[in-house]
N, C-alpha and C positions, 0 to 999 in steps of 0.2 A: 457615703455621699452619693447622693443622686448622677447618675451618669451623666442627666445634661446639666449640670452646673458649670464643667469645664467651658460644656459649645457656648454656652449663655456669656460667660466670661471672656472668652475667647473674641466671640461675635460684640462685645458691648468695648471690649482693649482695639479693636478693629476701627470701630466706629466713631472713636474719639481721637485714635491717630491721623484717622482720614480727616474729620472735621477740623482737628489741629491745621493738619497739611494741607487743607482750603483753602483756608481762611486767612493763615501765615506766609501763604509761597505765593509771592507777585511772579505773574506772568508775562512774557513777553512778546506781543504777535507782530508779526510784519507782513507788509499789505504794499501792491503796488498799484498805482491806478494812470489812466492815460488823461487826459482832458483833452484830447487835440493831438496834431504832428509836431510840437513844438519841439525845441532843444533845449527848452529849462526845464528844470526839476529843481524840489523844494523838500527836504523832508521833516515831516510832520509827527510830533508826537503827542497821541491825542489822552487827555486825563481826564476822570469823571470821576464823580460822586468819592472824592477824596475822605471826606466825614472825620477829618482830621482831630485831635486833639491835643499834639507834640507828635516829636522826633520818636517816633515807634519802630518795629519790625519794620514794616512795608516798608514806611514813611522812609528810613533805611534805602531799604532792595530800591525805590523809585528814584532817589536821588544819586542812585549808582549807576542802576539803566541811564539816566539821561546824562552821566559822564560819557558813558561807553561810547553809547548811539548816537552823540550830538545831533542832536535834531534843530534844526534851522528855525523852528517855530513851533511853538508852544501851544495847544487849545484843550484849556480847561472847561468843560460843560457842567458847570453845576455844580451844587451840592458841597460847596469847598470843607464847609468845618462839620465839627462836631459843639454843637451848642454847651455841653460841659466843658470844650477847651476854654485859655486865656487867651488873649494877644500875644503873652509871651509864644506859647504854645504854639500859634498858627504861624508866629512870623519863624520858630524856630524851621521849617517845614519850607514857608513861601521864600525864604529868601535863601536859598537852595535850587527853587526852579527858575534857569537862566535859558533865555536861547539868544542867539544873534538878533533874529529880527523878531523878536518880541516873543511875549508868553500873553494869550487874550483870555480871556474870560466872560462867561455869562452865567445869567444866574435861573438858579435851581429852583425847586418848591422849599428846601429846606431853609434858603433866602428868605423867605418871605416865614414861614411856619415858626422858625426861630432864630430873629436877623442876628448878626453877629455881630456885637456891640465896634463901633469906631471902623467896620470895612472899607469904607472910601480909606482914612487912613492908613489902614492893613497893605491895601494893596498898591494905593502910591507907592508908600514908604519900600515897596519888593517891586516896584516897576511892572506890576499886571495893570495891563487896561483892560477896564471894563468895559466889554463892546455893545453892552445889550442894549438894545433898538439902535444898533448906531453900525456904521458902515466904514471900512477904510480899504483903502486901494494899499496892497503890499508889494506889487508888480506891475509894470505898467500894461502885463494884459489880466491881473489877477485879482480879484476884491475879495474879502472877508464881509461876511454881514454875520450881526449877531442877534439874536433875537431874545426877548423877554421867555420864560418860562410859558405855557401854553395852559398850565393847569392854575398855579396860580399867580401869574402873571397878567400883560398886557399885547403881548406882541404885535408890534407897526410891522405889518405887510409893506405901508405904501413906504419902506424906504426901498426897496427893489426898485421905485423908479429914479431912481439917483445914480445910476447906476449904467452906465453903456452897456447896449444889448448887445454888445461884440464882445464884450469883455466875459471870463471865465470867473464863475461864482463859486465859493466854499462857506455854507450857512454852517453857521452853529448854534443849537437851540439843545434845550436839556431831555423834556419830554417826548420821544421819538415819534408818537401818535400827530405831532405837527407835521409830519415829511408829508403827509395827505392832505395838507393846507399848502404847500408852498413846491409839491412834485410838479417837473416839468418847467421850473422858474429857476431853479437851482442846481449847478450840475453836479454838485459833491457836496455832503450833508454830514454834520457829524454832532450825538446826541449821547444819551444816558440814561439816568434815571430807575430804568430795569432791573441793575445789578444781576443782568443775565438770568434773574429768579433768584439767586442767591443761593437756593436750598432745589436740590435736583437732585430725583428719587432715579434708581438706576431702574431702566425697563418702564420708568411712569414718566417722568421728566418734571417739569417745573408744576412745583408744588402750588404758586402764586406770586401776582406781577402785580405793583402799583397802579391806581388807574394814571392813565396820560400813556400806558407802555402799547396799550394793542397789540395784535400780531408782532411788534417789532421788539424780541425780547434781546436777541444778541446778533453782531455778525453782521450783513451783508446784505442788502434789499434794492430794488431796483423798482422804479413807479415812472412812466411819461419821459425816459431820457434821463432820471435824475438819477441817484447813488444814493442812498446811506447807510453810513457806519453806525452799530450800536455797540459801545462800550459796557462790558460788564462791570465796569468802575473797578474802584480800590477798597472803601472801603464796606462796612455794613451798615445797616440800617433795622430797626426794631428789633432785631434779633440779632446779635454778635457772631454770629456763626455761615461760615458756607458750608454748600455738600456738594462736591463734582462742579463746582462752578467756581474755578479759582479768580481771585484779583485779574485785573489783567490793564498791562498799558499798552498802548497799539501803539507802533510806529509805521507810518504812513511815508512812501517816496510819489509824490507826485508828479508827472510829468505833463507840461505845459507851451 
């Protein structure tokens, strides 16, 4: 037998336990951010590109984290299902995600690419509001705005003017290449879409990004005063598989 058939095998058993252990192990980041001298704090857990289809692995791991971590509120950016799941399937999933002061939502490209039959229903029926183009005050110095998807969307800018310019802003929009539309207007931003690349080559990095990602593949960015967070999401997208780029849900303590 050829010498290298062992390394070949060795190297190919490697590669599929890693890609297994990518793709399967939700991760868990934690992030603290200031907005001001205040004395409130709010903590945040933020979900993306879910791409759901049922009660799975992750779907699992993610319903556990948010027992742990109770996070006060909830912000999902996008991308909720998997177009092959059923309603059974997605509500098995959404009515699991609970927080005190609400679980919000906006929507993705995958919203529009391929809508999910009955979602106004869907997400009534599990108490997510849908914020996209629409604004609410959760604090009386704190507002949420949500924005339409950027790519294939619509996004109302002019709801920023509804808005008191004393007051502390938290946008959420899906496609992270918006934060260059709305930097400087928004002091903490939270997006997706990315999947952090998904597939990241060691020594090369990310193989390729969706258009709408830009510069903004994962992590932490800062533009005019503003912040955003880029979620590598939960689930996948065209390809089932990650490499070096695990799932991740962020929890966020904000102080205010």
């Amino acid at each position: 037998m050829n010498k290298k058939w062992p390394i070949f095998f060795f190297v190919l058993f490697s590669l599929c336990v890693g890609i297994y252990f990518h793709t399967n192990t939700l991760s868990v980041t934690h992030h603290q951010v200031e907005l001001g001298k205040g004395n409130n704090q709010i903590r945040v857990a933020h979900i993306s590109d879910l791409h759901t289809s049922g009660l799975g692995t992750l779907e699992k791991q993610l319903i556990k984290i948010l027992q742990d971590k109770k996070p006060d509120i909830i912000f999902i950016t996008g991308d909720l299902a998997t177009p092959s799941g059923s309603f059974d399937g997605f509500e098995s999933v959404l009515k699991n995600i609970k927080a005190p002061r609400g679980v919000y939502f906006v929507k993705g490209n995958w919203e529009y690419w391929e809508p999910i039959q009955n979602q106004k229903k869907l997400l009534d029926e599990n108490g997510i509001i849908d914020i996209t183009n629409k604004t609410i005050q959760i604090d009386q110095s704190l507002w949420l705005i949500g924005f339409d998807d950027s790519e294939e969307g619509t996004p109302n800018i002019n709801i920023l003017e509804t808005i008191p310019k004393t007051a502390k802003r938290i946008g959420l929009f899906h496609s992270p290449i918006f934060f260059e539309k709305i930097a400087g207007r928004i002091d903490l931003n939270f997006a997706g879409h990315s999947h952090g690349g998904q597939i990241r080559i060691p020594f090369l990095g990310v193989l390729w990004v969706p258009r709408g990602t830009g510069k903004y593949i994962q992590g932490w960015f800062e533009q005019d005063g503003s912040k955003l967070f880029v979620s590598r999401g939960i689930g996948t997208s065209i390809l089932p598989i990650r490499f070096f780029c695990s799932p991740e849900v962020a929890i966020v303590d904000i102080v205010y």
